[in-house]
N, C-alpha and C positions, 0 to 999 in steps of 0.2 A: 504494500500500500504506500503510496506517494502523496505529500501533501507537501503544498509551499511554505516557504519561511521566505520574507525580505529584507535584504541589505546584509550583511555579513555576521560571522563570528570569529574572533580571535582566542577564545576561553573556554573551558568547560564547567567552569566555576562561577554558580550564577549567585552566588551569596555575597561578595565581596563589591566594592564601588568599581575598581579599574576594572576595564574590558569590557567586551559583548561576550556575553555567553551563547552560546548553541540553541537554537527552539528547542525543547523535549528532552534536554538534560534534564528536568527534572522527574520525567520518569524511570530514572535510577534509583530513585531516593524513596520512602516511605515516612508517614508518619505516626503518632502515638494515636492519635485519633482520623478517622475520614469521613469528611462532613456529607451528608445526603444535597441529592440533586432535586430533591422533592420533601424533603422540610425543609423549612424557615428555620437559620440557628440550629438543626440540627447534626451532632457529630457520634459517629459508632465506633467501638472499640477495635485497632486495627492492630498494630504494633503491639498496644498493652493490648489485654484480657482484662484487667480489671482495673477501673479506676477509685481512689477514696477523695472524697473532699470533708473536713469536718463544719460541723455545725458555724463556726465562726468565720469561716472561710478566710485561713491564714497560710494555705496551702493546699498542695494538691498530689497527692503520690498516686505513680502508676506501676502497676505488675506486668510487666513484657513477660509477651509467650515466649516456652520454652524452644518451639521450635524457628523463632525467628530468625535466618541465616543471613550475612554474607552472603558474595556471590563466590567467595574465597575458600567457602564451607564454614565459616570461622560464626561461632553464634555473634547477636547481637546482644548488647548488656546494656545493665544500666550503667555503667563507667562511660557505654559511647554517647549514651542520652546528655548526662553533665557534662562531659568534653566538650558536645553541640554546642550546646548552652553558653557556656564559659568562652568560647572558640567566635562563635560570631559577636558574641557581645564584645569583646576584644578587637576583634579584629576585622569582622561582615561590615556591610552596606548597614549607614545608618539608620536604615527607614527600620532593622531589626531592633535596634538598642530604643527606637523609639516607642517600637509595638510593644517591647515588652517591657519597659522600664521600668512598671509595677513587681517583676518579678528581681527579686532580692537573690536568689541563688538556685541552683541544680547542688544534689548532693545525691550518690547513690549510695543508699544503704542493704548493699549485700549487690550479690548479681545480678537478681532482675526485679529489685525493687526502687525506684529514684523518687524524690522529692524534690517539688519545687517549691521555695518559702517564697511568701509574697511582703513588701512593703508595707501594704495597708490591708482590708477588708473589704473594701467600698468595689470593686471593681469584680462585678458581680459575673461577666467572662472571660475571667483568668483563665479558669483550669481548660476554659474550650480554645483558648485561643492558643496557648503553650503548647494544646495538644496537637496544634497544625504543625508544630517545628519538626521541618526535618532532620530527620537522625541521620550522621557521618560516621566513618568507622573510624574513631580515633586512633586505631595502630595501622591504619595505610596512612595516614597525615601526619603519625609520628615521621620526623625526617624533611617532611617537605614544607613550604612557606605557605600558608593558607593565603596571605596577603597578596600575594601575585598572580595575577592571573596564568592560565597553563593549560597549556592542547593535551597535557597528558592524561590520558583516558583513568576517569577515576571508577572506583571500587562503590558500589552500592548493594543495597537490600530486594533492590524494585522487583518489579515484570519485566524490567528491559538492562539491556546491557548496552552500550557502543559495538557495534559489531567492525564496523570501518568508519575512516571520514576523510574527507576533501577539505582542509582548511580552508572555513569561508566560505565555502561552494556546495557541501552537504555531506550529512551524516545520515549513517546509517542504524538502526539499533534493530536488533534482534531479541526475539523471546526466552526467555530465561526457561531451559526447559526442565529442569527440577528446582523452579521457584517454589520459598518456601509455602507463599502465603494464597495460592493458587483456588484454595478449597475454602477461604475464609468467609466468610458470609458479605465479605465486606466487599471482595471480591469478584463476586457470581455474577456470570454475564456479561464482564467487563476485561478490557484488552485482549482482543481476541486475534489480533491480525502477529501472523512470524515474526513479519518482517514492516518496519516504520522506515520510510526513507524520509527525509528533510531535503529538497532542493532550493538553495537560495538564487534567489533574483533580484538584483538594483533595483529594476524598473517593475512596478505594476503590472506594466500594460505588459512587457513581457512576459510576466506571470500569467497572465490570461492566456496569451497567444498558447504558450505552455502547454493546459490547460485541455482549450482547442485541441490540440494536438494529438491528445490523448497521453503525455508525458505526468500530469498532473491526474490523479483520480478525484480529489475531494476537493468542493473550493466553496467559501464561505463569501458571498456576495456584500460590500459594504456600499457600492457606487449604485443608487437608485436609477442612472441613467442607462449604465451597464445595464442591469437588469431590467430594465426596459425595451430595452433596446439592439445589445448587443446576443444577447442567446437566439440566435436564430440560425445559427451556424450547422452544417448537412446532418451533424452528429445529432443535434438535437432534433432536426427536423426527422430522423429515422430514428429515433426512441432509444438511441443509443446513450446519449447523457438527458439523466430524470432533472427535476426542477422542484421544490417545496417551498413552501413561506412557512415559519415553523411558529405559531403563536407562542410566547411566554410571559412569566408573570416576574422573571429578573428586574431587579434594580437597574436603569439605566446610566446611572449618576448624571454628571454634567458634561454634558461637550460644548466646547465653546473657544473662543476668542480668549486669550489669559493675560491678564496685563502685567508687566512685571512688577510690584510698587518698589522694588528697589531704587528704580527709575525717579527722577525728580518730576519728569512729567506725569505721570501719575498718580502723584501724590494728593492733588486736590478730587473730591468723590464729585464734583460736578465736573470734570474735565473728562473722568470714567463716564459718569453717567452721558453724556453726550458721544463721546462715543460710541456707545451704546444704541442711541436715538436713530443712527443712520444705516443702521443691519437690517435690510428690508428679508424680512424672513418669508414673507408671503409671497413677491417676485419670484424669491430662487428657488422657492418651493414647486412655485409653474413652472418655470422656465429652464428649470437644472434638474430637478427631483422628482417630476412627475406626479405630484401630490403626494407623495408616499411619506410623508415627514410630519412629526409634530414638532410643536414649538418647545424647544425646552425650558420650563416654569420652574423647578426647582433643583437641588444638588442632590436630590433625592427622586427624579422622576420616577414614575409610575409605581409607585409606592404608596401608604400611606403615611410613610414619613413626610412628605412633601409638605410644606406648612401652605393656606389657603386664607382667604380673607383677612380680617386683622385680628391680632390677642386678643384672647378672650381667657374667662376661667383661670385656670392654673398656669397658662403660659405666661396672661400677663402678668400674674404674681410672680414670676421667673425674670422677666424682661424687666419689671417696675424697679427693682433696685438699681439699672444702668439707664434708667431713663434721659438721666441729662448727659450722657454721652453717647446717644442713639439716636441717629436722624428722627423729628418729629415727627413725620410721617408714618413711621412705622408703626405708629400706633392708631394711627387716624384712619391709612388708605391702605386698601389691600395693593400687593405687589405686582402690577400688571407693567407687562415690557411693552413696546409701541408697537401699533396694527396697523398694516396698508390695506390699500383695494388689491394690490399686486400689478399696479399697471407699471410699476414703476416711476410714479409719480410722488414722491415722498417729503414734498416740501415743506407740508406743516411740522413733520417732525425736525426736516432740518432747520425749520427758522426755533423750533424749542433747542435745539443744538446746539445755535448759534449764539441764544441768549446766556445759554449756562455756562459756555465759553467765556462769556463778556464778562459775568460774573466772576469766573476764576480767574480773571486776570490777561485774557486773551484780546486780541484785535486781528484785525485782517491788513496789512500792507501789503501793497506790492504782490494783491493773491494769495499773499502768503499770512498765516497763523501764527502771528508772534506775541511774547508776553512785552513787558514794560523793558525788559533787558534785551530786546531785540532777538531774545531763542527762540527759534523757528519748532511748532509742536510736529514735529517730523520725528518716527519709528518705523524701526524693522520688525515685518512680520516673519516671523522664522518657520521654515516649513522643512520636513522630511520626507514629503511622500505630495510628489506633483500632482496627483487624482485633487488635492487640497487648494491646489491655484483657482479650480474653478469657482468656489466660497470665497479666497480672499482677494481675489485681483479685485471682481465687483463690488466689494465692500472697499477699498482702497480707492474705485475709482470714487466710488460716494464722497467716501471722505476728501478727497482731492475738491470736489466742489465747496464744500468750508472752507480749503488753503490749507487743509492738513495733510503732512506729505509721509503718506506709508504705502513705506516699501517691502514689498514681497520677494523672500529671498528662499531657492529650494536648495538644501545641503541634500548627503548621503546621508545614511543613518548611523555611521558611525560616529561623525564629525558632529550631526546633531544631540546623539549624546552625551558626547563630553560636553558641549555649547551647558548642555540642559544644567549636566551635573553643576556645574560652577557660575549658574544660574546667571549666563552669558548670551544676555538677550533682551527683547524691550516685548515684544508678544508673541505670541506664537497657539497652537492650536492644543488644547489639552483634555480628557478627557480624563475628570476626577468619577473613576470607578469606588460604587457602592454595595456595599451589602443590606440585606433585611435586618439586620440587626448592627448598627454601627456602635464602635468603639474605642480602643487603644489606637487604631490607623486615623481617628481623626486628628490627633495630635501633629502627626506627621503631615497631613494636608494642613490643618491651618496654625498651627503651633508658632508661639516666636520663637522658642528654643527652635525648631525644626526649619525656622526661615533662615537659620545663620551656619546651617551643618551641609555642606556640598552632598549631593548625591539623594536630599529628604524630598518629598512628595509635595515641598508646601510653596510650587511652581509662583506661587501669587507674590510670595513674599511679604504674609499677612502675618504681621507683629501687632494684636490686637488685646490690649488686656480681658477687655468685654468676652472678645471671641476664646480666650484661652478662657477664661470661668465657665464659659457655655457648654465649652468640648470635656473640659472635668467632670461637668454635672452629667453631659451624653456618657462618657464612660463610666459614673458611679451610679448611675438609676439605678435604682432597686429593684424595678420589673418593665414588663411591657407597657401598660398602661404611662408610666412615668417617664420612660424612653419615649414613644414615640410623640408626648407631649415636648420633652427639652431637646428632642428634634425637631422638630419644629421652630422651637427659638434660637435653636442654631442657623436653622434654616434660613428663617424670616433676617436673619440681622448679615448672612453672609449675600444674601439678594441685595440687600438694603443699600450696604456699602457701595454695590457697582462694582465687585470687583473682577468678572469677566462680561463679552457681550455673551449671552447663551446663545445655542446653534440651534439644533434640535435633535430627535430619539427616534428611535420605530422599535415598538415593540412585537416584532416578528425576527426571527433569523431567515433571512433567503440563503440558500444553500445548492447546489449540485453538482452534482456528479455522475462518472461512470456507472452506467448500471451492472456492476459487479458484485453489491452489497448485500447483502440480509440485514434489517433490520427490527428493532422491537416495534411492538404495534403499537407501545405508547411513545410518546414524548416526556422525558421529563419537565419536572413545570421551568424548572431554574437553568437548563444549562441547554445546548443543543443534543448532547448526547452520543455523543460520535465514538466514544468510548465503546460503548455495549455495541457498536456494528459488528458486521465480520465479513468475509469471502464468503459469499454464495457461489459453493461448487458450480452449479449446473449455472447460473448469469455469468460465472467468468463463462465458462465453455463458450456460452450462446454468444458474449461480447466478443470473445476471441475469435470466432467462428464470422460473425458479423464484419468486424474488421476485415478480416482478408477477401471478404465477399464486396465484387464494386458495388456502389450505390444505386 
């Protein structure tokens, strides 16, 4: 089975800041818990067998099976559970020390018993979120520098192994074929293909042609135009490659326009918001999208986290203690972003643009957008993936009608993740991914500690005191009811500020492929599923068969 990966890898080490990693290295790895594709917040025992949490919730110890192996034969213990532990917090990618920073320490007591001590109490999914950490076999790492990145093919637990690879260009992984955990309930029905190949491709469009070709088996459709437009090719038109829209009920987070605030021009919320003013979502949506797009309203889309109308009840007793440092509106108007007819004709909102301009300090000379010091409001839109030029040219050319001069600029995706990491950029396109139950990652998205750490999630560079009380209270709710309410006043005060223009969402997966596949008859609700497929004997035959046969 063949699926695409874009732009390159230099590492097989996806836990540390430097390098690209590999797509699907981390199906080498396993973890202590494996979260369902069809509960909300729910996680089963995979790694452990048994988990304890006590009454006061100050920890959390797990019992790893006995039969858990290496691919080395070698068991796994609890010594490589805390090494994990201790090992990324040291030395991983920051966005780790930030998720977990509630946890105080890994200590294994005995060989397949570990504990992890927590800092406080209040942080009600610790023990689920600890139990996502991947396990490493701390005696292959004996020796070697975790800090560096490395093409050396490492030692896991998983379903898969590296079987070959193409530095940069694709890898291959193979089925582990006396995997320990094969029979585990957690298991059943899932990875079921020998053989996973990774081919990488710079370009998109190449990827497609790919694809086409029959080089590619699987492809996840993200261009509304493409799939509009583009599948009509002989293969499809003879039933050779299938087509689905997959409805789901996943979180879509935010995609959007991301402004850097590190930026001085950004700094004023009426210079955001104006920008903002001139994103005609309704055009691109005819004109580019084919209708197929909603607006994105919250950092929480399709959810019911998503905050709606204004405070009320227990939010605004939440909200009321930061009142006098929270736009007044927010408690007045609910948070509606600006609507066209879609003809392209957008001028009431640019004359409100032009005024909140005036207001922050702005004037127009010479066509040009300058403040009182003569600085021209001119930014780079930083992009990695050209399919994205056709959202920001037309939004740039908008803003060019104000006198504000942004420029769209497309890198590789290697070059644009370092840019990202050392947060070496004025906007760019970002999409702050959500779960059903948010937590310790929001720290890392809107955190000031996590504004000032290269390589953290917190793109905005939102140093907010308000907004850090918000994201504490998101991660110490005590239950659901009270979570999805101080989500919401997160919600409401991260809209409020302006700090991205929002894009939009579609809550379906388009998807297709080679008709080679066997699939289950449901869908899960949260995830596409592509996991539980497999090789259908007799549809390879008939595809292979087809193929050689003219059209």
């Amino acid at each position: 089975m063949v699926r695409t990966a874009l732009g390159s890898y230099d590492s097989f080490n996806p836990f540390i800041l430097r390098g690209t990693s590999a797509v699907g290295i981390g199906l080498l790895y396993e973890t202590l818990l494996m979260d369902s594709s069809d509960e909300a917040s729910a996680a089963y025992a995979h790694l452990a067998k048994l988990v304890e949490v006590p009454a006061d919730n100050r920890w959390v110890a797990f019992e790893l099976r006995e039969e858990a192996r290496w691919h080395d034969g070698r068991p796994l213990t609890a010594a490589d559970v805390a090494w994990t532990f201790a090992t990324i917090m040291e030395k991983g990618h920051p966005r780790f020390r930030a998720y977990w920073a509630d946890v105080a320490e890994a200590v294994a007591e005995g060989e397949r018993r570990v504990v992890f001590r927590f800092r406080n109490a209040d942080n009600r999914e610790l023990a689920q979120i600890i139990g996502q950490m991947p396990v490493l076999p701390k005696h292959w790492w004996e020796g070697r520098d975790f800090a560096q990145p490395s093409l050396e093919v490492p030692l896991g637990s998983g379903p898969y192994k590296v079987e070959r690879f193409e530095a940069g260009r694709s890898m291959v992984l193979s089925r582990v074929k006396d995997y320990w955990g094969r029979d585990l309930p957690t298991m059943k029905g899932l990875q079921n293909f020998d053989v996973q190949r990774f081919e990488y491709f710079r370009d998109p469009t190449v990827a497609f042609e790919g694809f086409k070709a029959g080089q590619i088996d699987f492809r996840q459709e993200n261009i509304a135009r493409s799939w509009a437009t583009a599948y009509d090719f002989p293969a499809v038109q003879r039933g050779l490659v299938k087509r689905d829209e997959l409805h789901h009920e996943m979180p879509v987070g935010m995609q959007c326009f991301a402004m850097n605030l590190r930026r001085p021009i950004f700094a004023d919320r009426r210079t955001r918001e104006a920008l903002g003013l001139v994103f005609d979502f309704e055009w691109m949506n005819a004109n580019l999208f084919y209708n197929s797009y909603k607006r994105a309203y919250s950092y929480f889309n399709n959810t019911e986290l998503a905050s709606s109308g204004v405070p009320e009840g227990r939010e605004l007793e939440i909200l009321q203690p930061y009142r006098d440092r929270l736009p007044a509106e927010l408690f007045t108007q609910p948070f509606k972003l600006p609507v066209t007819d879609g003809s392209g004709n957008n001028r009431d909102n640019q004359r409100r643009a032009l005024e909140l301009l005036r207001q922050a300090g702005w004037v127009v000379r010479d066509r040009q957008m300058v403040n009182a010091q003569g600085q021209k409001l001119s930014f780079e839109i930083l992009l990695s993936d050209a399919t994205l030029e056709r959202v920001a040219l037309p939004y740039a050319q908008s803003l060019q009608r104000l006198g504000v001069e942004a420029n769209v600029r497309t890198i590789d995706l290697a070059q644009y993740q370092v840019r990202m990491d050392h947060f070496d950029y004025d906007m760019t396109v970002e999409l702050f991914g959500q779960s059903l139950s948010p937590g310790s990652e929001q720290r890392d998205f809107w955190g000031s500690a996590a504004a000032k750490h290269d390589g953290s999630r917190n793109t905005l560079g939102v140093a907010d005191p308000v907004v850090d009380a918000l994201v504490e209270l998101v991660v110490n709710a005590p239950d659901r009811k009270e979570l999805v309410t101080r989500t919401h006043a997160l919600d409401r005060v991260l809209l409020w500020n302006f700090y991205t223009v929002p894009h939009y969402f579609s809550d379906t997966f388009r998807i297709a492929w080679w008709d080679r596949f066997g699939r289950p008859p449901r869908n899960p609700r949260y995830n596409i599923g592509f996991e539980g497929w497999w090789i259908d004997p007799a549809r390879d035959r008939a595809l292979a068969e087809a193929r050689r046969s003219p059209a």
